[in-house]
SERO-4910 file (N, C-alpha, C, O; in steps of 0.05 Angstrom, whole numbers):
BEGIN
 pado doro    nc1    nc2    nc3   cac1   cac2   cac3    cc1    cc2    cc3    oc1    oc2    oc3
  Unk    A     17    -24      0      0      0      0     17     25      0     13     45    -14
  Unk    A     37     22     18     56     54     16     48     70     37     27     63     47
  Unk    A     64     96     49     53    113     49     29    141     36     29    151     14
  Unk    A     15    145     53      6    173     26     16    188     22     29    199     40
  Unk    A     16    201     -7     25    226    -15     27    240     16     48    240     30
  Unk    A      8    249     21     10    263     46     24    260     63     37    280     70
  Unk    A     26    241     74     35    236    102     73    227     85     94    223     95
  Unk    A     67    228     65    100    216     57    115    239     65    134    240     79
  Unk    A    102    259     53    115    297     53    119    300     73    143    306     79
  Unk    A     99    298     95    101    305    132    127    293    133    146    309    135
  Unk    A    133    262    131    155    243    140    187    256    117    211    254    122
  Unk    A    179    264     99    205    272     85    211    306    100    234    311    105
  Unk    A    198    318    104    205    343    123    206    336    149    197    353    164
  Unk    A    212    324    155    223    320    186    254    301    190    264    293    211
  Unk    A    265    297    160    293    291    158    301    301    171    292    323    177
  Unk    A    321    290    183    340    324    184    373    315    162    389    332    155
  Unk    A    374    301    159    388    288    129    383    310    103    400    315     87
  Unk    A    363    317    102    363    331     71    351    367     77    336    376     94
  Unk    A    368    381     51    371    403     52    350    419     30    360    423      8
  Unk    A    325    426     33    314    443     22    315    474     13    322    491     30
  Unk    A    308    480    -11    316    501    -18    290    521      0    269    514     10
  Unk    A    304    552     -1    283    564     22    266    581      0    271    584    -24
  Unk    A    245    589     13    224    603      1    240    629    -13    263    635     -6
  Unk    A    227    640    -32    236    666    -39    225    688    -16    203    687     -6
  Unk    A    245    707     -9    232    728      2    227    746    -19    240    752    -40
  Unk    A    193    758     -5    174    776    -18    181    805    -30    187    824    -16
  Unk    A    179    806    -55    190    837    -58    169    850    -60    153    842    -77
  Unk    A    161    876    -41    135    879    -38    126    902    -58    144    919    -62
  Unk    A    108    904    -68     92    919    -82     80    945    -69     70    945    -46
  Unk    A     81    968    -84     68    991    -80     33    988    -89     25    986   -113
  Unk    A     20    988    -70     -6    984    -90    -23    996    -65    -16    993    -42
  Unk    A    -44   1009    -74    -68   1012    -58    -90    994    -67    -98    994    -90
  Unk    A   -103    973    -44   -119    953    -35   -147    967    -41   -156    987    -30
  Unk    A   -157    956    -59   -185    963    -70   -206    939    -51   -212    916    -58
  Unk    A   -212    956    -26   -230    930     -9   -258    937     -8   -270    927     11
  Unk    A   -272    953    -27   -298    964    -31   -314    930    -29   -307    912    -44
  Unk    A   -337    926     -7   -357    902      3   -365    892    -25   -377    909    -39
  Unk    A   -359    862    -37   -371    852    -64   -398    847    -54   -396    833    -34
  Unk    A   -422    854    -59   -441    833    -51   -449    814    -60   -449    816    -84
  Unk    A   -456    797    -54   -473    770    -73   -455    754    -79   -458    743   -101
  Unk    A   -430    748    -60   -399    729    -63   -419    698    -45   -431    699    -23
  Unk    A   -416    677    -62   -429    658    -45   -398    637    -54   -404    616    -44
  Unk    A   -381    636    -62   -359    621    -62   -329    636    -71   -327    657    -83
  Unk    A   -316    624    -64   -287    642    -57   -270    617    -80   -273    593    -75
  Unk    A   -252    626   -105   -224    597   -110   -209    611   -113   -212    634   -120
  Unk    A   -191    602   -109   -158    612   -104   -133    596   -121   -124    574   -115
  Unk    A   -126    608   -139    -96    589   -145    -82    590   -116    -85    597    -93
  Unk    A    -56    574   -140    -49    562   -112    -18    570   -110    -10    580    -89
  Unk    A     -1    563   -132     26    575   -129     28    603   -134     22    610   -157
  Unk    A     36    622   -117     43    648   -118     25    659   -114     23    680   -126
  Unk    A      0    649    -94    -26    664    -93    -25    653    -55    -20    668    -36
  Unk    A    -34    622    -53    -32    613    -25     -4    602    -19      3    600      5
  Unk    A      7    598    -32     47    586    -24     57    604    -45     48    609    -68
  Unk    A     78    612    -30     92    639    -37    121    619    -43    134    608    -26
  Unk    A    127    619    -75    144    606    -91    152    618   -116    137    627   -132
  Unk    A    183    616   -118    199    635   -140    181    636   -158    167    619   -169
  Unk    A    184    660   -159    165    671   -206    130    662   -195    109    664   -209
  Unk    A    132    655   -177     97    648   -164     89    630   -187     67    631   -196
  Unk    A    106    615   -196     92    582   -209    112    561   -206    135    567   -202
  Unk    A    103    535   -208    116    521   -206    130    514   -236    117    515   -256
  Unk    A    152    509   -235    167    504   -251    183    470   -266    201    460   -253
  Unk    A    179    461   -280    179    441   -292    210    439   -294    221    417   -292
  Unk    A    222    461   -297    245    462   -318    255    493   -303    238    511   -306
  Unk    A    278    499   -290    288    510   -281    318    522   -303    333    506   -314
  Unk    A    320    556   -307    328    567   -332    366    562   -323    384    557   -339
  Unk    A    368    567   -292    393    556   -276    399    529   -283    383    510   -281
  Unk    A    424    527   -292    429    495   -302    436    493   -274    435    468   -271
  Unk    A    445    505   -245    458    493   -224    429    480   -203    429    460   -189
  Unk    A    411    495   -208    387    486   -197    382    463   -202    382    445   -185
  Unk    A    376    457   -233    363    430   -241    390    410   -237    384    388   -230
  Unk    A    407    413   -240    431    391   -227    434    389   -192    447    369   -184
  Unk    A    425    404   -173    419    395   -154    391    386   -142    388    376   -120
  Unk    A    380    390   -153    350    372   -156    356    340   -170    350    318   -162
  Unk    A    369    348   -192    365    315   -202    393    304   -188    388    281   -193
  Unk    A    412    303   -179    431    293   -157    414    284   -137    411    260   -133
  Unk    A    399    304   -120    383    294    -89    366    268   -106    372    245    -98
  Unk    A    346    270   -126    332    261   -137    345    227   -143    339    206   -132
  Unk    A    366    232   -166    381    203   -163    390    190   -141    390    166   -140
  Unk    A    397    201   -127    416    193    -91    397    182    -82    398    158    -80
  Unk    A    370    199    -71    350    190    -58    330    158    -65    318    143    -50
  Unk    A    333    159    -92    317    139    -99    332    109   -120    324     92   -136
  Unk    A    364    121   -104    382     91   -114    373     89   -146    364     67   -152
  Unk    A    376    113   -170    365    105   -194    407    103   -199    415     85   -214
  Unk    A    416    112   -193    451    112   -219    453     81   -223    463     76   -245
  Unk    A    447     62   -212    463     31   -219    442     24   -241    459     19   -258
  Unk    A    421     20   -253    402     26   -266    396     49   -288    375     53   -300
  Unk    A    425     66   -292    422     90   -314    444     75   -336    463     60   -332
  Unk    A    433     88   -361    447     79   -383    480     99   -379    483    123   -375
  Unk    A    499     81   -382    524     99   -374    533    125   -393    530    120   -417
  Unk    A    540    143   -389    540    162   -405    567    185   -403    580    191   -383
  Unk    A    571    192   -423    594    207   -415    585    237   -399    562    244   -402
  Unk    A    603    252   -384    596    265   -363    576    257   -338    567    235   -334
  Unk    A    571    277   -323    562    269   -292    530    254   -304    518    258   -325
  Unk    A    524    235   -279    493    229   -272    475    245   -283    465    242   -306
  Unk    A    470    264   -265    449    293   -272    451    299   -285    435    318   -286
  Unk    A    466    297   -312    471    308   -344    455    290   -359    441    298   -377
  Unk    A    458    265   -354    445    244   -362    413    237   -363    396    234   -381
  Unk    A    415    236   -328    380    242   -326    369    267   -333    345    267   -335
  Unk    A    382    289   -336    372    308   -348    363    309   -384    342    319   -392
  Unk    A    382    299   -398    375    297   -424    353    283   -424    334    295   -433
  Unk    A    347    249   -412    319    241   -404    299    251   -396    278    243   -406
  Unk    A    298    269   -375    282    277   -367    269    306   -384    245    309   -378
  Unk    A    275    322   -398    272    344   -416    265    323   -445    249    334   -461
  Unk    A    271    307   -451    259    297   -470    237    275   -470    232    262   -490
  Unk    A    224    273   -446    203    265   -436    187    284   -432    168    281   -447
  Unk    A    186    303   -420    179    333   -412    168    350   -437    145    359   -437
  Unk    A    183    353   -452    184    354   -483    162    348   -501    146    363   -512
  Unk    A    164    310   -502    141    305   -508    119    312   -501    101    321   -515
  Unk    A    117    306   -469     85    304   -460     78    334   -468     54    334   -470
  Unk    A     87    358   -472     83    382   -474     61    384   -507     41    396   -514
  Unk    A     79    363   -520     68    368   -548     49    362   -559     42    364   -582
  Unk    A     35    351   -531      4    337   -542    -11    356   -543    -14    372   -525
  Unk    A    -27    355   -574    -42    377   -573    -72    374   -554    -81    352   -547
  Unk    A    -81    395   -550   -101    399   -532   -133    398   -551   -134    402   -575
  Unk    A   -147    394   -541   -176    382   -551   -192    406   -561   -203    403   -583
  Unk    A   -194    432   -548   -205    449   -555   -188    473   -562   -169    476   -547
  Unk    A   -193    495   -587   -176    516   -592   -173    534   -560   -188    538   -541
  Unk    A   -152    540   -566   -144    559   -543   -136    554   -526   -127    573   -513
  Unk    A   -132    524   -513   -120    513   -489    -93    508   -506    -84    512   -529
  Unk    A    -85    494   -473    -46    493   -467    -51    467   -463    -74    461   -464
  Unk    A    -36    451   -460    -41    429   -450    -17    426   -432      6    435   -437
  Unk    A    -26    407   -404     -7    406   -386     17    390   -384     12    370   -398
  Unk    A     33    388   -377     52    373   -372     47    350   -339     56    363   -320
  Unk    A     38    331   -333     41    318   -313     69    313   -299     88    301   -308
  Unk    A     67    320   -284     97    312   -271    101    281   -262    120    265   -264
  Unk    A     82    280   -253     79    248   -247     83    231   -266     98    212   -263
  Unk    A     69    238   -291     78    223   -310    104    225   -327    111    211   -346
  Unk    A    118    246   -315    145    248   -333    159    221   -313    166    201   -325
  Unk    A    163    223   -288    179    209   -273    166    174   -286    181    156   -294
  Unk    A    140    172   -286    137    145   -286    139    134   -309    134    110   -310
  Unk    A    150    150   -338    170    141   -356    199    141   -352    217    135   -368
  Unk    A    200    149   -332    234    148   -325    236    125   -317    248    106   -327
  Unk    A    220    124   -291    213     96   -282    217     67   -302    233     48   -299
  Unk    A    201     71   -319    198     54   -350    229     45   -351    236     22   -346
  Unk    A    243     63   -357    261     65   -370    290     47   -348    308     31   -353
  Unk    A    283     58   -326    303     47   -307    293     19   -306    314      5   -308
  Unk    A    270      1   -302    264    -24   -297    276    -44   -322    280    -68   -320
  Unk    A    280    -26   -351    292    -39   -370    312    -46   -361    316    -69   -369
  Unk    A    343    -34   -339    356    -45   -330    359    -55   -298    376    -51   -281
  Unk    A    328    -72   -297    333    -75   -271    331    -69   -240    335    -80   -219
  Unk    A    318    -39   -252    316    -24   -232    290    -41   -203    271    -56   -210
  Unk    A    295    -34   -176    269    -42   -166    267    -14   -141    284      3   -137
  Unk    A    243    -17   -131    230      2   -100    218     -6    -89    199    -18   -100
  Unk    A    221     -5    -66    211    -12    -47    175     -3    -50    167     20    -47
  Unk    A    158    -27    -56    123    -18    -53    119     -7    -24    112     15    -17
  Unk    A    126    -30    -10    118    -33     18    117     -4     29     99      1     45
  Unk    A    136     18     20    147     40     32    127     68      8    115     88     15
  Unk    A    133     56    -20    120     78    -35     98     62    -56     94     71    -79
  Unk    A     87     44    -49     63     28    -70     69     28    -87     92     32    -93
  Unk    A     44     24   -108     46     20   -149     57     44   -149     54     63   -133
  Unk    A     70     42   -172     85     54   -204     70     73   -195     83     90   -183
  Unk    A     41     79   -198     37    107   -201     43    129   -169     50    153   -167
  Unk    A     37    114   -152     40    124   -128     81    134   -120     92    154   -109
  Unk    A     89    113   -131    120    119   -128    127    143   -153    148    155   -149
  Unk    A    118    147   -170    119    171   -197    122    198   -177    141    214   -175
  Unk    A     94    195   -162     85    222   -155     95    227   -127     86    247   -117
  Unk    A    112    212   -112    127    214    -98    151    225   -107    159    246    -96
  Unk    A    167    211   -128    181    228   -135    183    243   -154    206    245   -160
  Unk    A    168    255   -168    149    276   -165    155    307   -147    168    328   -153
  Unk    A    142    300   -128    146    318   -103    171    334    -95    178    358    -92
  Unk    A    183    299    -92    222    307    -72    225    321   -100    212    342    -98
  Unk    A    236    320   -128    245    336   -143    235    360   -145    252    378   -147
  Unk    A    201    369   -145    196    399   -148    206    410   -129    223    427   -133
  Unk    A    198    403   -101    209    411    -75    239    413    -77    247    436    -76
  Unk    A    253    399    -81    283    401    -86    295    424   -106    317    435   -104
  Unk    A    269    430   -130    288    446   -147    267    478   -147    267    492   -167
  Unk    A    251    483   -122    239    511   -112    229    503    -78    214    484    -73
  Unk    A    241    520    -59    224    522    -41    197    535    -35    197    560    -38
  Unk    A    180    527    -28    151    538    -17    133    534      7    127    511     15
  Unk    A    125    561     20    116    558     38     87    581     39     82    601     26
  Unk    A     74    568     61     39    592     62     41    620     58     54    634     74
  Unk    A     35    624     48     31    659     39     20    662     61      4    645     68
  Unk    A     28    690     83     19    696    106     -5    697    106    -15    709     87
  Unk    A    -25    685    128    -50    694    139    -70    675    121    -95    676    125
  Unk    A    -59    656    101    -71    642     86    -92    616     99   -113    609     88
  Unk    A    -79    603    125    -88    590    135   -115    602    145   -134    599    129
  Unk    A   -118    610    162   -137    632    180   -158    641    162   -182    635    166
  Unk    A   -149    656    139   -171    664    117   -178    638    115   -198    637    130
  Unk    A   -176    620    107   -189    599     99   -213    579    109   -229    562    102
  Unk    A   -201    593    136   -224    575    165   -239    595    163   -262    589    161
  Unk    A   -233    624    164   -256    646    177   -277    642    150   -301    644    157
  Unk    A   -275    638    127   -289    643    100   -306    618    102   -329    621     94
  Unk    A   -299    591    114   -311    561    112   -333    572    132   -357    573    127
  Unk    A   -316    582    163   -341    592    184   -365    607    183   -387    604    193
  Unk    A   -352    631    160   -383    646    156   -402    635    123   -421    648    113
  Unk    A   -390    607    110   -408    596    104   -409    595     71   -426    587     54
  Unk    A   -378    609     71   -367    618     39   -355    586     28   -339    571     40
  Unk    A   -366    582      8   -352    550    -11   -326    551    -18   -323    572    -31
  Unk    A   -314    544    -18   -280    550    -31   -265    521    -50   -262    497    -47
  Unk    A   -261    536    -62   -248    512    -86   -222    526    -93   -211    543    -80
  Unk    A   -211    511   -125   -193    515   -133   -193    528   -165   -207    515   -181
  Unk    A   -184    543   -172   -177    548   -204   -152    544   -207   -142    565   -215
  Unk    A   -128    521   -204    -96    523   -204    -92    510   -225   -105    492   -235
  Unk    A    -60    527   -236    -50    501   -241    -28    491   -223    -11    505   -212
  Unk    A    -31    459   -222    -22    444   -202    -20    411   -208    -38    400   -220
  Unk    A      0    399   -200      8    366   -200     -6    355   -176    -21    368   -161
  Unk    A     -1    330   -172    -13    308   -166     -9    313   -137    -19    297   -121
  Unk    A      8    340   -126     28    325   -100     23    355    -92     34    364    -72
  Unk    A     -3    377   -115     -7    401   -107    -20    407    -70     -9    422    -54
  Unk    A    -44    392    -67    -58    394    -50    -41    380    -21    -42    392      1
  Unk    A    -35    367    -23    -13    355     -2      2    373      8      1    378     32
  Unk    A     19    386     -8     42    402     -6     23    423      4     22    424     28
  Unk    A      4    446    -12     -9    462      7    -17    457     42    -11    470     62
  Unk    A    -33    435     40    -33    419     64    -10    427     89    -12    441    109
  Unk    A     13    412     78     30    411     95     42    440     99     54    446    120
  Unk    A     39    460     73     51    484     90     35    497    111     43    502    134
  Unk    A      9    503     98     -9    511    118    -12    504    149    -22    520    165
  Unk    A     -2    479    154      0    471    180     16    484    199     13    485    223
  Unk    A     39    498    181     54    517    197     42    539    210     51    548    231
  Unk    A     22    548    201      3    565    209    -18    558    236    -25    573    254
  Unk    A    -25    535    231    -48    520    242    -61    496    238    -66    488    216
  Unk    A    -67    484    258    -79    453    250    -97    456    236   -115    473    239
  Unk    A    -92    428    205   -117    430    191   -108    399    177    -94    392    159
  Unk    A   -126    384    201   -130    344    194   -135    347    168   -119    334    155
  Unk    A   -148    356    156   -150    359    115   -160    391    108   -170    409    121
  Unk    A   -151    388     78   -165    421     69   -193    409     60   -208    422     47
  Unk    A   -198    391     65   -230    381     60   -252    403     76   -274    412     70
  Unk    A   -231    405    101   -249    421    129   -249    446    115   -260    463    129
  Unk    A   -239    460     88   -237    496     73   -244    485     48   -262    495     36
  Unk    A   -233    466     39   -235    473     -1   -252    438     -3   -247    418      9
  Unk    A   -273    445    -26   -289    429    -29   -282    410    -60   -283    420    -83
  Unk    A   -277    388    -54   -263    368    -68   -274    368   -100   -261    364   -121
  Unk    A   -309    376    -97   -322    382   -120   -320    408   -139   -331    411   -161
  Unk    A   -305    425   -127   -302    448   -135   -262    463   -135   -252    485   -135
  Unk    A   -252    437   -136   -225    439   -142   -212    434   -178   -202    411   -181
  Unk    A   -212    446   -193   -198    449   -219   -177    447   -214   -170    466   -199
  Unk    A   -159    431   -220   -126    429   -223   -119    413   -249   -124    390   -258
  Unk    A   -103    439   -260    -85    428   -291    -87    409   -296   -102    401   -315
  Unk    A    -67    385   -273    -52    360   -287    -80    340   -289    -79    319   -303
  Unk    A   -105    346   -275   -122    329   -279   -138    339   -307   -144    321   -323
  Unk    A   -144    356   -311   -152    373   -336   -142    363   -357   -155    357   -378
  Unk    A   -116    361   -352    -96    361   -378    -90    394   -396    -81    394   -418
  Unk    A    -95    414   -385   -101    429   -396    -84    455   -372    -82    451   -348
  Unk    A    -74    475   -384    -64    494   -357    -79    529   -366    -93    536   -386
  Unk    A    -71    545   -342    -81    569   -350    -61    583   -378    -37    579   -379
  Unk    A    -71    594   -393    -98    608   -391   -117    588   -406   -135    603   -412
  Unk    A   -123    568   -415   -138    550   -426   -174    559   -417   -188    559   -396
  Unk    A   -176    563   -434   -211    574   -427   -224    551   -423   -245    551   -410
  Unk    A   -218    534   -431   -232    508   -412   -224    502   -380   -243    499   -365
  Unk    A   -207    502   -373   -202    500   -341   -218    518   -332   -216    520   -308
  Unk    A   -237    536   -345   -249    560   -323   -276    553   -329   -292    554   -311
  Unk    A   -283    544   -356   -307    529   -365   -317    502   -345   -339    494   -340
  Unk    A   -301    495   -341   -294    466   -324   -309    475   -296   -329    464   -287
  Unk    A   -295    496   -285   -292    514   -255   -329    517   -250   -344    512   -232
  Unk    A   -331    528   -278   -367    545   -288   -378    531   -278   -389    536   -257
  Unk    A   -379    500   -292   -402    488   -293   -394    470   -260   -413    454   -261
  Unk    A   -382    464   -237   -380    457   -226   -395    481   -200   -404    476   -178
  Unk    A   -394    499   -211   -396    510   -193   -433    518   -196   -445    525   -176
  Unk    A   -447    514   -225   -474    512   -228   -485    485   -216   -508    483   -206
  Unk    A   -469    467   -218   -482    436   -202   -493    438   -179   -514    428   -172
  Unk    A   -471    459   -158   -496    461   -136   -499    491   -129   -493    503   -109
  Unk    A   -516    501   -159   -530    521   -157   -519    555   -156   -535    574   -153
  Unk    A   -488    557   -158   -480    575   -155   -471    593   -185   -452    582   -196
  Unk    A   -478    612   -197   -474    621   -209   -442    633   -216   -431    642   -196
  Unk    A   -429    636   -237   -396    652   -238   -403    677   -221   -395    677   -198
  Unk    A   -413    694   -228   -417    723   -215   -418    719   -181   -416    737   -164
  Unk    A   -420    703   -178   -428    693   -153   -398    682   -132   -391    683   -109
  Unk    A   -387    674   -157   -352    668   -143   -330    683   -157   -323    685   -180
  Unk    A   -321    692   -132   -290    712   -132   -278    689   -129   -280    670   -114
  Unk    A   -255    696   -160   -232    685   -157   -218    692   -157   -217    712   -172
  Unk    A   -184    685   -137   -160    707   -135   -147    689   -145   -152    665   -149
  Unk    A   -122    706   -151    -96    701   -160    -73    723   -163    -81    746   -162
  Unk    A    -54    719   -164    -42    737   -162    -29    746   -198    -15    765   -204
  Unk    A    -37    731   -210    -38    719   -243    -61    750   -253    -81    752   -238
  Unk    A    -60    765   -271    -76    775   -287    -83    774   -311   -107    770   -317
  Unk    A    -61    777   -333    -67    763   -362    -79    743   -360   -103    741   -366
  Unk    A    -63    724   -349    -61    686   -362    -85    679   -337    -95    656   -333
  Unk    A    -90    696   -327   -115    680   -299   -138    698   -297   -162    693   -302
  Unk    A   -128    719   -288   -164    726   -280   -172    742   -303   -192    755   -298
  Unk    A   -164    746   -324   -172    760   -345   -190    743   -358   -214    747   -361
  Unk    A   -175    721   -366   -191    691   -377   -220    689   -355   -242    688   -365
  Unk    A   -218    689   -328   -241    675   -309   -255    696   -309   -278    695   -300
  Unk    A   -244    719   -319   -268    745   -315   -290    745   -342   -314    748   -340
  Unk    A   -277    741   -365   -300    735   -394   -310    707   -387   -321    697   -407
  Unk    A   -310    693   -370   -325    664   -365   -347    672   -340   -366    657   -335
  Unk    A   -344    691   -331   -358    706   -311   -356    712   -291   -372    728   -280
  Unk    A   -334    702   -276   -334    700   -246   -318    731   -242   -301    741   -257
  Unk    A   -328    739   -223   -308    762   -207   -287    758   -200   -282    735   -195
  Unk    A   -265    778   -198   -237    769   -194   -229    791   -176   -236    815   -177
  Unk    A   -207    775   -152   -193    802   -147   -160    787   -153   -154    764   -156
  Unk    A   -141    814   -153   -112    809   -156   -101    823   -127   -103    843   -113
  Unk    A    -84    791   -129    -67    784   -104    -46    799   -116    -35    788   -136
  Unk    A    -36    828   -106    -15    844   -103      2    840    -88     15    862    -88
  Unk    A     11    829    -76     41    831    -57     64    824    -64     78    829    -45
  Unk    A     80    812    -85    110    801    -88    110    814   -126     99    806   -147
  Unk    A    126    831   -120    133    833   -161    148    822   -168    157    828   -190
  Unk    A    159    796   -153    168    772   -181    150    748   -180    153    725   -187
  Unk    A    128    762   -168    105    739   -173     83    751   -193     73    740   -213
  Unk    A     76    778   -180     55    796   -198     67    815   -210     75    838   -205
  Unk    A     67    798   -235     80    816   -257     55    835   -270     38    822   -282
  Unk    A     53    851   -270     24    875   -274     32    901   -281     52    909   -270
  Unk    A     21    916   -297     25    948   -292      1    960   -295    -18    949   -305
  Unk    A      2    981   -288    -14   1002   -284    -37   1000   -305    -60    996   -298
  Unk    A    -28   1006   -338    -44    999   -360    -56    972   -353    -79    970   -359
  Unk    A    -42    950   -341    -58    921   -341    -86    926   -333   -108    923   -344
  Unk    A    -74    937   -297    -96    936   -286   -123    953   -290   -144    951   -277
  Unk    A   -118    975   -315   -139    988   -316   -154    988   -351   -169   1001   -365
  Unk    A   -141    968   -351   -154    955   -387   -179    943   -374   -181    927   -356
  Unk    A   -199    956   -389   -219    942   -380   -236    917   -380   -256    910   -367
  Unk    A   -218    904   -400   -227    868   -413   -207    861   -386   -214    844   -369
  Unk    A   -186    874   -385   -180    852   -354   -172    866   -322   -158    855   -306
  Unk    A   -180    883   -320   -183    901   -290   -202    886   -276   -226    885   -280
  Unk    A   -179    868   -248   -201    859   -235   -221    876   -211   -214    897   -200
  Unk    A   -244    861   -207   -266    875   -196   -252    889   -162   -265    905   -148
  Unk    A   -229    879   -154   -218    883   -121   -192    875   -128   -185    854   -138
  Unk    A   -170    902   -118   -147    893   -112   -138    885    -81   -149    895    -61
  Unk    A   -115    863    -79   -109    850    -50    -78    863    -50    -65    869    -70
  Unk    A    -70    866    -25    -38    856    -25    -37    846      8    -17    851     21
  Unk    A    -58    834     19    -59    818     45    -79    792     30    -97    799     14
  Unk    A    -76    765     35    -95    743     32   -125    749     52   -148    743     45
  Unk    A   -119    759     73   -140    760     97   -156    794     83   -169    804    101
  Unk    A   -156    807     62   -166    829     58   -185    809     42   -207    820     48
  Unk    A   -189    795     31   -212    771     24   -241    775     42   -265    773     38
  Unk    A   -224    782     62   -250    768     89   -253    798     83   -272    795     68
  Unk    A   -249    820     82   -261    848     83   -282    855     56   -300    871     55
  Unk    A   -273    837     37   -293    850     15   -313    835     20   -335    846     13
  Unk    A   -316    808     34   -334    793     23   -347    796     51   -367    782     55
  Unk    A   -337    817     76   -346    827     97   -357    797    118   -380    793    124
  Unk    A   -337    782    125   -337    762    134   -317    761    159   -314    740    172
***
């Protein structure tokens, strides 16, 4: 059976054997907070990288532009999971090796085209590793189930240790707290992200730094979570928000009806604002919110409330 995703993350951060990279500190933004009361907000979604976990360029990254980054990610990555006796031998280091593999797996899955005009299509992370996987059992390779289960469960494990390894991330201040006070006075909360297999876990476990929370089941509603790698599809793909729409009409809630943040404007709430939902922009870090002045006041994408606190949420929606 394995551990879970979840509880694997808890047990891999409490090493004290391995060295994680640290969060980016916030470069803060000049902005005045547009917290004028929305009325008629009956659900709240939130991306997730660079909106609730505060992480370099505020997305997660597949492919790191530092060649020293992605060679100390895939080093921890090979070390950790006993893959070198099992790699095709190659001239120069390990990590040069699994790297040409791994970008040309990456590569592919990128190139699949997407179903409807206008979407992206996503890259799985999980599934890049569990053709690596493929590839290592051709010589032999084995893992321990007992510790990380089937093929697909051990993918998205490692998975994880590599994104984690090659960006640190942790809760965007006050993120936890907003999230209970908004569930308390009765507000729905989901997801619009894009995000991997090992997204919701990893939020999970930062948030706890903040405050106990046994699942985000107890804030974000399982039916109303959109994430990429399940989609197949990433922002700005006008289907991921189409997706969001109609999930959120199933039990009765209209787009106008749900504010969605991000700290994303083009590629996110511009797209979720012509699908209908209200938007506000998460202002606080400018190498996360990349924005100017003209952005925000074009009127196809000027969202309806500007933020640069997560807990100024609870003020518009007067909660």
């Amino acid at each position: 059976m394995g551990l879970s995703l979840a509880a694997y993350i808890d047990e891999l951060h409490e090493r004290s054997d391995l060295i994680w990279p640290n969060p980016p500190a916030i470069v803060p933004m000049k902005v005045t907070p547009s917290l004028k009361p929305l009325p008629g907000i009956k659900a709240v979604t939130w991306s997730v990288y660079g909106t609730l976990l505060q992480i370099e360029q505020g997305v997660l990254l597949h492919h790191h532009e530092q060649e020293i980054r992605m060679q100390i990610a895939l080093e921890k990555t090979i070390k950790e999971f006993n893959m070198w006796n099992s790699m095709t031998r190659r001239k120069g280091q390990p990590w040069e090796g699994m790297l040409i593999i791994y970008n040309r797996i990456r590569e592919d899955l990128g190139m699949v085209s997407s179903k409807q005009k206008g979407d992206f299509p996503e890259v799985d992370s999980a599934q890049i590793w569990k053709k690596v996987i493929g590839k290592l059992e051709l010589k032999e390779y084995t893992y321990d189930q007992g510790k990380y289960g089937d093929v697909d469960d051990f993918a998205a494990k490692i998975a994880y240790f590599f994104h984690a390894s090659l960006q640190g991330a942790e809760a965007v201040k006050g993120s936890r707290d907003t999230l209970a006070h908004l569930t308390d006075a009765g507000i729905r909360q989901g997801l619009i992200a894009d995000g991997q297999v090992f997204t919701i876990p990893q939020l999970l476990h930062a948030l706890k730094h903040q405050g106990s929370f046994a699942s985000l089941a107890e804030v974000l509603s399982a039916s109303l979570m959109t994430i990429s790698y399940q989609q197949k599809i990433r922002k700005p793909s006008p289907s991921l928000y189409r997706s969001a729409k109609e999930s959120f009409k199933k039990i009765g809630i209209q787009p106008e009806e749900v504010l969605h943040v991000s700290h994303r404007l083009k590629d996110d709430l511009a797209v979720a604002k012509k699908i209908g939902f209200r938007t506000a922009l998460f202002a606080a870090d400018k190498s996360a919110c990349k924005v100017t002045a003209s952005d925000v006041r074009d009127p196809e994408m000027k969202p309806d409330r500007l933020i640069s606190e997560i807990a100024q949420v609870r003020d518009i929606l007067q909660v």
